[in-house]
TORGUSE-978962 format. One record per residue (C-alpha): z, y, x. Coordinates in Angstrom, 1 decimal. Example, Ala and Ser with C-alpha at 12.3 -4.5 7.8 and 13.67 -1.06 7.14 Angstrom:
BEGIN
> 7.8;-4.5;12.3
> 7.1;-1.1;13.7
REM end
This chain:
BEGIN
> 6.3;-20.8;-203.9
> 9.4;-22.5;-204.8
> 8.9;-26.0;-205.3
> 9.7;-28.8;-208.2
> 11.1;-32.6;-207.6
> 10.5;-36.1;-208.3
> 10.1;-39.1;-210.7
> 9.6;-38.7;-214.7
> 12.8;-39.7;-216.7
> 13.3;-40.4;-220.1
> 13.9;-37.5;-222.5
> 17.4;-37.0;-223.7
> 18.1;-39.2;-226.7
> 19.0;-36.7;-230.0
> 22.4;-38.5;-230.2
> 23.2;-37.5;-226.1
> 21.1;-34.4;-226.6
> 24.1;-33.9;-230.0
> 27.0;-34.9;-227.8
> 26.1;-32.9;-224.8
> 25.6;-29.7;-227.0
> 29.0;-30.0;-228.8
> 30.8;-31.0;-225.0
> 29.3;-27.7;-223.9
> 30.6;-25.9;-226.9
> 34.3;-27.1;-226.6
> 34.1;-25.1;-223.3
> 32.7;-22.1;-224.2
> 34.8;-21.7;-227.6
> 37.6;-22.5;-225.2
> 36.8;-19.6;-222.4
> 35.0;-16.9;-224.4
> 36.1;-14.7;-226.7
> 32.6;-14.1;-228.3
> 31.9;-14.6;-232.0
> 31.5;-18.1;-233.8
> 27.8;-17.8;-234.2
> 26.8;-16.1;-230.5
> 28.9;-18.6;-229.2
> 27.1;-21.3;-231.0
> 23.5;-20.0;-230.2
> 24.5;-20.1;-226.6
> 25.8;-23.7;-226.7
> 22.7;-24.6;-227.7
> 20.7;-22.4;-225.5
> 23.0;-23.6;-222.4
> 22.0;-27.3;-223.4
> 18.8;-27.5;-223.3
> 17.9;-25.7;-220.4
> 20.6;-27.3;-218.2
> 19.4;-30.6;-219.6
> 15.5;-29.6;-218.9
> 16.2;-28.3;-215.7
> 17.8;-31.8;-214.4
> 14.7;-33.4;-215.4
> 12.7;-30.9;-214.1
> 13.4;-31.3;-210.9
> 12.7;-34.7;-210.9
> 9.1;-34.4;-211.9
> 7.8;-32.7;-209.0
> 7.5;-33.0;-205.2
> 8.8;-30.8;-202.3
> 7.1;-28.1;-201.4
> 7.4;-25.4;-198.5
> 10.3;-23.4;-200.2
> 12.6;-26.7;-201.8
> 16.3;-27.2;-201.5
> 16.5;-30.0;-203.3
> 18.4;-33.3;-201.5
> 15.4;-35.4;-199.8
> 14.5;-37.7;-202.3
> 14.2;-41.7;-202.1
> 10.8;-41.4;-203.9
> 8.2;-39.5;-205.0
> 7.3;-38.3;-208.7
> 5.1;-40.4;-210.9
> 1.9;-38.6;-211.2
> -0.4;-40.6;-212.9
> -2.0;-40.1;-216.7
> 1.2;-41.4;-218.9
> 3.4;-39.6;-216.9
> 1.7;-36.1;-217.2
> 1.2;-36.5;-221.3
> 5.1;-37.3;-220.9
> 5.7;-34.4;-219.7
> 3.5;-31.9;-222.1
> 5.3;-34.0;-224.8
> 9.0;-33.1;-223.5
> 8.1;-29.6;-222.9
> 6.8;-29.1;-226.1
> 9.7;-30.6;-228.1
> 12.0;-28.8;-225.6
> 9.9;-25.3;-226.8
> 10.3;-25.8;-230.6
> 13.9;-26.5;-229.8
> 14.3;-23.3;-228.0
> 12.3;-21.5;-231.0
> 14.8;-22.9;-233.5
> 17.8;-20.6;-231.6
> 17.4;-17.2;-233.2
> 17.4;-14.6;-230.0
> 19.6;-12.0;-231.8
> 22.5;-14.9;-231.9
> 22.7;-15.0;-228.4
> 25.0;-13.1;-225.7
> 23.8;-10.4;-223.8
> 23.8;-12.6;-220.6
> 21.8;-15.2;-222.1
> 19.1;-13.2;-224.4
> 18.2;-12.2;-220.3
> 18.2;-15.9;-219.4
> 15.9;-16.6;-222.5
> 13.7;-14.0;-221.8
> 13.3;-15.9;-218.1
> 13.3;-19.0;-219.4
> 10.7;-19.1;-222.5
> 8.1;-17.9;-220.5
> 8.8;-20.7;-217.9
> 8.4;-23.5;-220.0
> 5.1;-22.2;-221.8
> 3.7;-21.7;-218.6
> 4.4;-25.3;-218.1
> 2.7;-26.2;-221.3
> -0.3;-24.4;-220.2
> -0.7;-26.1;-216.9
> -0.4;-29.3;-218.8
> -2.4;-28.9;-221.4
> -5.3;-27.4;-218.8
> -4.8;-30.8;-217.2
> -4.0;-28.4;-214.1
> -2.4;-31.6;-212.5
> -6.3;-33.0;-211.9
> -7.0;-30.4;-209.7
> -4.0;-31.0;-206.8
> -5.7;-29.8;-203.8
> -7.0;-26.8;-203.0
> -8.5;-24.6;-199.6
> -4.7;-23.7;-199.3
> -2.3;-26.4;-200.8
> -2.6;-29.8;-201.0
> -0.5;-32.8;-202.2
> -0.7;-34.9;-199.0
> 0.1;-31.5;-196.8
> 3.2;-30.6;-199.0
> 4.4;-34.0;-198.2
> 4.8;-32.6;-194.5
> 6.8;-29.7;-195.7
> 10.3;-32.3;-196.3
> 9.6;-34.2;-192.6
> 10.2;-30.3;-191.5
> 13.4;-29.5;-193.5
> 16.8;-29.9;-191.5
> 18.5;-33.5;-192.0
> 22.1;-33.0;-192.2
> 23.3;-37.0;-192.9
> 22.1;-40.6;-192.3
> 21.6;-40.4;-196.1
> 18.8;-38.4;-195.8
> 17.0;-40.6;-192.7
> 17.4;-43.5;-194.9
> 15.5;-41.5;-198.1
> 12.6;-40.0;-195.8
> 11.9;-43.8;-195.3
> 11.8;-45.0;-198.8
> 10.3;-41.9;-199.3
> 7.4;-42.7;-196.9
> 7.3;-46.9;-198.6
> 6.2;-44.5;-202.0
> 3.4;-42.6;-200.5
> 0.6;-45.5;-201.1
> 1.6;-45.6;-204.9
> 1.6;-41.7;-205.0
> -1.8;-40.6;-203.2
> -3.3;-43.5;-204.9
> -2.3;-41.8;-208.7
> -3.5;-38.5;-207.3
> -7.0;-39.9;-206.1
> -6.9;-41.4;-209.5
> -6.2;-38.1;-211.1
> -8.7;-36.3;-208.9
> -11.3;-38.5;-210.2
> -10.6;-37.8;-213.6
> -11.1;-34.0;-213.0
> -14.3;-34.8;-211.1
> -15.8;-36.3;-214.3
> -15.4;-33.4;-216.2
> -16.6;-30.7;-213.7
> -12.3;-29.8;-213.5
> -12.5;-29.6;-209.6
> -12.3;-26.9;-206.8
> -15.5;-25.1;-205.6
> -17.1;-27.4;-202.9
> -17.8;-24.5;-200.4
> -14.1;-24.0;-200.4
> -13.3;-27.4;-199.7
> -15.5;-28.5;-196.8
> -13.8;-29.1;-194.0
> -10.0;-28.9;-194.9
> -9.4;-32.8;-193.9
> -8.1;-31.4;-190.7
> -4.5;-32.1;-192.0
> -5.6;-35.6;-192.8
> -7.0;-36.8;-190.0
> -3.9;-35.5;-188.1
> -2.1;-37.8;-189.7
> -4.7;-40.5;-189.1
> -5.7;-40.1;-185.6
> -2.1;-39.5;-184.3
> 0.1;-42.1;-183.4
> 3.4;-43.0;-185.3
> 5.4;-41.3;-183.0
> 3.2;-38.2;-182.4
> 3.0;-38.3;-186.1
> 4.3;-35.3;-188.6
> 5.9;-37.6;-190.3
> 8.0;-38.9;-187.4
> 9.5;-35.3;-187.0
> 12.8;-35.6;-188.2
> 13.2;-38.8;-186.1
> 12.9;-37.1;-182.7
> 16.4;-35.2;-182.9
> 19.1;-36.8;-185.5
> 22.4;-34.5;-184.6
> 25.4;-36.4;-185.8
> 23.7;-40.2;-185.9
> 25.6;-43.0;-183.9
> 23.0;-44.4;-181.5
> 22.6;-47.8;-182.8
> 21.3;-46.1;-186.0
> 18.9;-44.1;-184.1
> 17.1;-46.8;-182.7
> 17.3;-48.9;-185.7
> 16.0;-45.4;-187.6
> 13.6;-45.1;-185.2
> 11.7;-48.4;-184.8
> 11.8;-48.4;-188.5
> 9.9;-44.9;-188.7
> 7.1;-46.2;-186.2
> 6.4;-49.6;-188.2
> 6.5;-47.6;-191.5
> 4.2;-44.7;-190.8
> 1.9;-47.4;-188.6
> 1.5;-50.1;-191.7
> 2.3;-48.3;-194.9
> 1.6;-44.4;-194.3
> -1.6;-44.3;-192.4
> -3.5;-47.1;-193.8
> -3.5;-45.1;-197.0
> -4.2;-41.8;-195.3
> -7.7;-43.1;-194.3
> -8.4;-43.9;-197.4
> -7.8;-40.2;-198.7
> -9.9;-39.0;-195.6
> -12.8;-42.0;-197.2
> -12.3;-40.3;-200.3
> -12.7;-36.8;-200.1
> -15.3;-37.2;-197.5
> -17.6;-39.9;-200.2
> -16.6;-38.9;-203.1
> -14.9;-35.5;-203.7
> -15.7;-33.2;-201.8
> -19.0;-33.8;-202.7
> -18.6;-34.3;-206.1
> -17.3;-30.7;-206.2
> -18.7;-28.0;-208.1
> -21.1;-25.7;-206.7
> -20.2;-22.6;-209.1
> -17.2;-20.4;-207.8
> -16.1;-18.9;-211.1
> -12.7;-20.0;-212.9
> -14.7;-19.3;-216.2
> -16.6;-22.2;-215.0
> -14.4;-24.5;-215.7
> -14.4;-26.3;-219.1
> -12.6;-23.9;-220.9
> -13.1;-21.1;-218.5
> -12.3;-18.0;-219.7
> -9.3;-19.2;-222.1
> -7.6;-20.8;-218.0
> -8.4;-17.9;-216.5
> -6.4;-15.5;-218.5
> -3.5;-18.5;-218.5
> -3.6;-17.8;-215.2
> -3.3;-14.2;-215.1
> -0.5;-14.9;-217.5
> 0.8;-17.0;-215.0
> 1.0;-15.5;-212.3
> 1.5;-11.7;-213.2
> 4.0;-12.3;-216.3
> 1.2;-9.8;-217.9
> -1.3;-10.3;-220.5
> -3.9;-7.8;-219.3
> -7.6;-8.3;-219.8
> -9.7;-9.0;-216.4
> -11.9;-6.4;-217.1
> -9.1;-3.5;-217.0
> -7.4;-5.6;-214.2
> -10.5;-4.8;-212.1
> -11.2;-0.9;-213.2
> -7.5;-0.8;-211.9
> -8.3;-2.2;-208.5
> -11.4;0.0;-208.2
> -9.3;3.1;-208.4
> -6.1;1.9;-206.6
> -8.8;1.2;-203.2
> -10.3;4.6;-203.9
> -6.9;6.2;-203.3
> -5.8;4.0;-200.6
> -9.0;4.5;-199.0
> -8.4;8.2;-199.0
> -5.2;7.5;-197.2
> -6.5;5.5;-194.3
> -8.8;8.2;-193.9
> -6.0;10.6;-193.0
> -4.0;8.3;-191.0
> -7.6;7.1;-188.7
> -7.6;11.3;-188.1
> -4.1;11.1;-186.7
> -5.1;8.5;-184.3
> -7.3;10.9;-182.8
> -10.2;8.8;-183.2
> -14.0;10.6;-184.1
> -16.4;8.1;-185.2
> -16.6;6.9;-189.1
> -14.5;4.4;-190.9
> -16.7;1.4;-190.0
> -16.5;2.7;-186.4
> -12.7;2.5;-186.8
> -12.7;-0.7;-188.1
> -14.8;-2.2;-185.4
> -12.9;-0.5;-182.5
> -9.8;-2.1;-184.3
> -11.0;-5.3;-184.5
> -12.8;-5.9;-180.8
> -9.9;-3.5;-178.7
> -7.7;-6.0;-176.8
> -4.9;-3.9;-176.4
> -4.2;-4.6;-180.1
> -3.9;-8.0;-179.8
> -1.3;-10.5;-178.0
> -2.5;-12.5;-175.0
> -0.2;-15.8;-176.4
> 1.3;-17.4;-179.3
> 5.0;-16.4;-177.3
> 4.1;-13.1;-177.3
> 3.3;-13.0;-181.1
> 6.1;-14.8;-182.2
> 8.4;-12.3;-179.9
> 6.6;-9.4;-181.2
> 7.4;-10.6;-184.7
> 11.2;-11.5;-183.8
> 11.7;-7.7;-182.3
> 10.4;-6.5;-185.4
> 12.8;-8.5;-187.6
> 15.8;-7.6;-185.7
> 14.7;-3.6;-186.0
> 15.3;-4.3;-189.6
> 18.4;-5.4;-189.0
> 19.9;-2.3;-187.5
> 18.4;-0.4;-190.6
> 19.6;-2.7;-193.9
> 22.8;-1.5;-194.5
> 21.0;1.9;-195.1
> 19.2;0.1;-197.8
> 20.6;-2.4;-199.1
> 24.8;-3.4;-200.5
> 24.4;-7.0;-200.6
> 22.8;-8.9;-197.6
> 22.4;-12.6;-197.5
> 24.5;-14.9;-195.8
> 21.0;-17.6;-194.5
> 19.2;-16.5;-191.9
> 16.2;-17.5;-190.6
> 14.0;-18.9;-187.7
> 10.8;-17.9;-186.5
> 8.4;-20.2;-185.7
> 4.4;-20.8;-185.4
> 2.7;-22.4;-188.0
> 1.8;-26.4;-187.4
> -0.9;-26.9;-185.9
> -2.6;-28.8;-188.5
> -2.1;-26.1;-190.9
> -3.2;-23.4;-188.9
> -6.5;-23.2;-189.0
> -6.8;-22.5;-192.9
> -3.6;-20.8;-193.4
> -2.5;-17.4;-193.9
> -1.4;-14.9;-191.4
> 2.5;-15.8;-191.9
> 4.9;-17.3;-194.6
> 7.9;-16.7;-195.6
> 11.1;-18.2;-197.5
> 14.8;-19.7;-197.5
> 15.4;-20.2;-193.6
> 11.7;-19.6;-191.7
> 9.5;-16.7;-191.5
> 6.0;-19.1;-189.9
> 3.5;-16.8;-187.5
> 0.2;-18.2;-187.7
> -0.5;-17.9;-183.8
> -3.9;-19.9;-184.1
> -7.2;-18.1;-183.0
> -4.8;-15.0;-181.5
> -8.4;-12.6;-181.6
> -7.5;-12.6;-185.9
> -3.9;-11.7;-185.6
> -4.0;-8.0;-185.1
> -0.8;-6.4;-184.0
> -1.2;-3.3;-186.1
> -0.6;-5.9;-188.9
> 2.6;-7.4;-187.7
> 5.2;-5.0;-188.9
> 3.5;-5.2;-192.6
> 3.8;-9.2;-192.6
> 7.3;-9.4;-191.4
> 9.0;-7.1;-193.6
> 6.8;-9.1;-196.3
> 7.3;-12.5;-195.2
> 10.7;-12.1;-193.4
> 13.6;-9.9;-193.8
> 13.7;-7.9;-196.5
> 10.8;-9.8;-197.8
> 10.4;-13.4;-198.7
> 13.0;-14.5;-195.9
> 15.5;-12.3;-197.9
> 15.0;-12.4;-201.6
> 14.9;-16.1;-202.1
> 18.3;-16.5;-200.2
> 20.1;-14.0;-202.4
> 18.7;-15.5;-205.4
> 20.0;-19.3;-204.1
> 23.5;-17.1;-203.5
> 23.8;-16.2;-207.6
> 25.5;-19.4;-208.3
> 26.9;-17.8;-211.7
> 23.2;-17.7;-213.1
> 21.2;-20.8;-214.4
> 19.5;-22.6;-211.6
> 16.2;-22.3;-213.5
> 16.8;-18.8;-212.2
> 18.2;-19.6;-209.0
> 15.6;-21.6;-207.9
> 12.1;-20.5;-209.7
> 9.6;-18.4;-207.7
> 7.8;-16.2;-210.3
> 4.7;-14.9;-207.9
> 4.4;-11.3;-209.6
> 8.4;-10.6;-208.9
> 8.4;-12.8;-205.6
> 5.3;-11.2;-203.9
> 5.6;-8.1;-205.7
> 8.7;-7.2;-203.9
> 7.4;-8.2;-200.6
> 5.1;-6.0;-200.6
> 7.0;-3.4;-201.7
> 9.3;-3.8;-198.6
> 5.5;-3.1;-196.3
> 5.7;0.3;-198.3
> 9.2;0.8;-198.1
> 9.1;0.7;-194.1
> 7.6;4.3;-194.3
> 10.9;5.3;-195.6
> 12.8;2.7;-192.8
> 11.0;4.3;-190.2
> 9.7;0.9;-189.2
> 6.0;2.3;-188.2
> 6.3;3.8;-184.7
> 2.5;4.7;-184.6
> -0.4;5.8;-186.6
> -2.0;2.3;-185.6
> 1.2;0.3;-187.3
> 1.5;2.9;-190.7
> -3.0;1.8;-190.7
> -2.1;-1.4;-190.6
> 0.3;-0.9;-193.5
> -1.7;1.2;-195.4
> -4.5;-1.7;-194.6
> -2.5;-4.6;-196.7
> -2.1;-2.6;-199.2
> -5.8;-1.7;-199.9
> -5.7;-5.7;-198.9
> -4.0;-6.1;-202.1
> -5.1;-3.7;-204.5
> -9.0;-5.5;-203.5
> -7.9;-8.6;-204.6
> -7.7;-7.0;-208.0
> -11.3;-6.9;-207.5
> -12.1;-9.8;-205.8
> -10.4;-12.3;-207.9
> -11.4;-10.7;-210.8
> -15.1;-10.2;-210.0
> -15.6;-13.6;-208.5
> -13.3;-15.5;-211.8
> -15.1;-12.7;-214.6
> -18.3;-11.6;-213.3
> -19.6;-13.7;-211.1
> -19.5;-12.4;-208.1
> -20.6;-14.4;-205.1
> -18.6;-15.2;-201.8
> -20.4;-13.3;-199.6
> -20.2;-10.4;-202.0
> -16.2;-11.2;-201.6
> -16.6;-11.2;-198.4
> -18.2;-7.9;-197.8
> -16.4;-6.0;-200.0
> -12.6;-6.9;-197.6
> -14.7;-6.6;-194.8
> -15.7;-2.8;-195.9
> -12.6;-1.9;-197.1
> -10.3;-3.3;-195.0
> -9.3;-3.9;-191.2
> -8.3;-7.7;-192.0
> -10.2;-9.3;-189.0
> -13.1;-11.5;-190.1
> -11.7;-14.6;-189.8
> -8.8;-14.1;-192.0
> -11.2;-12.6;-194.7
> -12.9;-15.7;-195.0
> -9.9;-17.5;-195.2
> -8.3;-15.5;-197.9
> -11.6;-15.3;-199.7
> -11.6;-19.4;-199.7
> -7.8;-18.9;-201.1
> -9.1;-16.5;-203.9
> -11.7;-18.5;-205.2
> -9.8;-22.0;-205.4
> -6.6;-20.3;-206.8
> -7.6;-18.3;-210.0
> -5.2;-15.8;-210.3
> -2.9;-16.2;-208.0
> -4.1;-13.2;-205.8
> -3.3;-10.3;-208.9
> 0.3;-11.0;-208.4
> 1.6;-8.9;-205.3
> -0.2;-5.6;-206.1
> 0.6;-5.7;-210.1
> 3.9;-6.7;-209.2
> 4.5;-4.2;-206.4
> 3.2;-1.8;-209.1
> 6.2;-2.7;-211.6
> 8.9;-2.4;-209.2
> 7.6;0.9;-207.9
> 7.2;2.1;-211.5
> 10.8;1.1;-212.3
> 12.2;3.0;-209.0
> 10.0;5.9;-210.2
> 11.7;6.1;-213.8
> 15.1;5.0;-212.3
> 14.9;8.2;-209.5
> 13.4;10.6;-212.3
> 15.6;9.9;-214.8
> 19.1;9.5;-212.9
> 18.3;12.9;-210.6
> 20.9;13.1;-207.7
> 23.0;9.9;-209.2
> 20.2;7.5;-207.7
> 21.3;5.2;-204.6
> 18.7;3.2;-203.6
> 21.1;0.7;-202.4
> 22.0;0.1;-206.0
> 18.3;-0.3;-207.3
> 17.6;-2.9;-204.4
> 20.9;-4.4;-205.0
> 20.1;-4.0;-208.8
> 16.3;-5.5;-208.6
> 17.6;-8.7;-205.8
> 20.9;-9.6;-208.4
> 18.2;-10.7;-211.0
> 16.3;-12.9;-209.2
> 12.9;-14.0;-209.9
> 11.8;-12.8;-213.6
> 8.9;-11.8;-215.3
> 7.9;-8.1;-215.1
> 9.4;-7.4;-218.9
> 12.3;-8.1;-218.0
> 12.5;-6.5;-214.7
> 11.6;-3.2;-216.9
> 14.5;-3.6;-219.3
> 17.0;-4.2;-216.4
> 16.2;-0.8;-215.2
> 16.6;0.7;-218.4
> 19.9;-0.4;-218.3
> 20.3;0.4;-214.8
> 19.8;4.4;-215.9
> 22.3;3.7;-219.0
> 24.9;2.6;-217.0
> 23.9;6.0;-214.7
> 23.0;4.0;-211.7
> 25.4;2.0;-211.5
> 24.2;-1.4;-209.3
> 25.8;-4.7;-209.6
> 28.0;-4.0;-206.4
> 29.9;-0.7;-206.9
> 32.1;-1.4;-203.9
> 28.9;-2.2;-201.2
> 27.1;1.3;-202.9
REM end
């Protein structure tokens, strides 16, 4: 997910707030032609959000998909700074509320209809206290630190900010522990079953030396530093990650080892938590830009596995093989020959696959990105408890840990999703829209983010990107995958359902390897909601194509709906849908006539 920035700053005073609207006005009176009043609205609207997105950006650490210069510091985190920040988003919502829509200009009544729903999403999380919960069985605070000591450093600058940066991280786990504490004492914590045993990536830290050290990373090759500054860099790094980062790393291991973990809850269920049922649907809100009831969200899921079922059926008759499904599944998961005998031969596996695409997206697609993207295993001290593969703005990651749960037949699925034209693919274009706000540039929104990724595992049917029954199972598999999380996640948030009932229901109905069930179980039940975003947001976008190819008749180019769906962004469902209305106005036309 895209990530947020650092330290809490002061609100914009109403007299700069004044000053910065009517500046902003002079220019747009002076380049638009619009009327006085949309031209006014717009002003306004233009104001606050470039305004709140500055500040925004300061109020949250790097995470695995940020952009942002490395920082000098790290946010503030503790209580006074998190009922700042409810308070400014609040204020910053009745604001918005005071600008009537209709005034606006068709461009920005689009970027309102992003926006809004951003900052009361915000609000929510805030006013759930979301911020006392900061670690879960697949994201942490102290692991997302790692994420920057991976990014590329481009300028001495940045060496010299990693450093303060690493002076700040006693102040900053210390307000976390603080704020962890506070959600212990009101039952606000992660389930303790999926907790146990994640201080893997802690004592990495703790047991390593400063140089061997994740922290050290960007310290062991600095392209374009004189040497003088590389030694002085360098001895620096070793004292500061030996005296100020690790001291305080042990005592995070001392405290989720005595006091949290165990303190955790023992119930699963997001409706749970004080206040249960009301987070839960937040969530669903969230993360699927929908306001559908968990109930209907799980009927949903029941049927989509029945027909997906049906089709895995077919395609385990095409591979010739004559025993039952469960038979199937077992000879899948034990055969060797579907599964690579090293990490190298993974990762080349997945690299073949990403350049197949490339011979094929000019068939599909106008506009291609300009980034490209490595390939690389994820670190070790993720591994163990990560997913499969991830994917954003320059790195598509191949988990190559425990190779007997990374099933080849799976491998085309996850790289069109996490790679190219998935994850590895949308975000870049998205960074490339510099004429759009960069609350839309750089916002993941989960439903249209995963959505589309796992449209492009369907859309390598029609790429020809399955050379065997085995790969087009393996497709078919992730998407069953998917449409059981609408199950899972709502059974074990809304009707108690237990792990091991989780459990067995992907292990029956789909050919994810055991290992990774468990993990992505443990990922379910810690992150409420989270899970109903690729398979309701896959549903959207193939809804949309659907009306768009009905509707338009010969006139539809798929290049123009990708081209069409990518130029937008990352925006809630709604407003994919009125896009594509527009899209069959216009008769098809996509953003790009000239790359059609």
């Amino acid at each position: 997910m895209m990530g947020k920035t650092s330290v809490v700053t002061a609100p914009m005073s109403p007299m700069r707030a004044m000053l910065a609207a009517a500046s902003l006005l002079g220019v747009v009176i002076a380049v638009c032609g619009c009327p006085t009043q949309e031209r006014a609205a717009d002003a306004r609207f233009q104001a606050l959000y470039s305004a709140e997105w500055k500040w925004r950006e300061e109020q949250f650490a790097d995470d695995e998909d940020s952009q942002k210069p490395i920082s000098s510091h790290l946010p503030k985190v503790d209580a006074a700074a998190q009922e700042a920040r409810l308070k400014y988003w609040e204020d910053l919502l009745s604001k918005l509320d005071s600008i009537p829509r209709a005034q606006l200009s068709p461009q920005e009544q689009i970027n309102y209809d992003v926006y809004r729903p951003q900052i009361q999403v915000l609000i929510a999380n805030q006013r759930f206290r979301d911020f006392e919960m900061p670690a879960n069985s697949d994201t942490t605070f102290w692991t997302d630190l790692g994420y920057t000591a991976r990014r590329p450093f481009r300028k001495l600058q940045d060496y010299t900010n990693w450093l303060a940066q690493l002076h700040d991280v006693p102040r900053y786990l210390h307000e976390q522990m603080d704020e962890m504490r506070a959600g212990l004492k009101r039952g606000f914590t992660p389930p303790r079953v999926t907790m146990e045993g994640r201080d893997a990536s802690i004592t990495a830290v703790t047991d390593a030396t400063a140089e061997a050290s994740l922290f050290y990373t960007p310290f062991k090759d600095m392209p374009g530093i004189s040497a003088a500054d590389q030694a002085t860099l360098r001895a620096d790094a070793v004292t500061t990650i030996r005296d100020v980062v690790q001291p305080v790393y042990v005592e995070l291991l001392k405290f989720m080892r005595t006091e949290y973990v165990p303190g955790c809850r023992t119930t699963l269920a997001a409706k749970d938590l004080p206040d249960g049922a009301n987070y839960y649907r937040a969530k669903i809100r969230e993360f699927t830009t929908l306001d559908m009831d968990p109930a209907d969200i799980h009927s949903l899921g029941e049927a989509e596995v029945a027909q997906l079922h049906g089709q895995m059926l077919a395609v385990m008759k095409e591979t010739g093989f004559n025993g039952d499904f469960p038979a199937f599944l077992q000879f899948l998961r034990s055969d060797p020959r579907f599964y690579a005998k090293s990490a190298d031969e993974l990762l080349m596996r997945g690299s073949w696959i990403a350049k197949k695409f490339d011979a094929k997206a000019s068939q599909f697609f106008g506009y291609l990105p300009r980034a490209r993207f490595a390939i690389q295993p994820v670190p070790a001290d993720l591994a163990p408890f990560y997913t499969a593969g991830r994917g954003g703005p320059g790195v598509y990651l191949l988990n190559t840990y425990n190779l007997p749960s990374r099933p080849l037949y799976n491998l085309t699925a996850l790289t069109l999703h996490e790679s190219a034209p998935g994850h590895a693919f949308q975000m870049p274009i998205a960074l490339e829209h510099k004429s759009q706000p960069e609350f839309r540039q750089h916002t993941y929104i989960s439903a249209f983010g995963e959505g589309w990724a796992l449209y492009c595992e369907r859309l390598g049917v029609e790429m020809s990107m399955y050379e065997t029954p085995y790969d087009r199972f393996g497709m078919l598999g992730y998407q069953i995958w998917r449409a059981a999380r609408l199950v899972v996640d709502t059974g074990v948030h809304s009707q108690g359902w237990s792990r091991e009932r989780a459990i067995a229901y992907l292990h029956d109905y789909t050919a994810l390897p055991d290992h990774e069930i468990e993990t992505e179980v443990d990922r379910y039940i810690a992150w409420p909601g989270q899970a109903l975003s690729y398979y309701l947001g896959e549903r959207a976008i193939l809804q949309a194509r659907e009306k768009a190819q009905s509707a338009l008749g010969t006139k539809f180019n798929v290049r123009a709906f990708h081209d069409m769906v990518l130029e937008l962004g990352s925006v809630p469902m709604p407003v994919l849908a009125a896009r594509v209305d527009r899209f069959i106005g216009e008769g098809g036309k996509g953003p790009y006539p000239d790359m059609e």
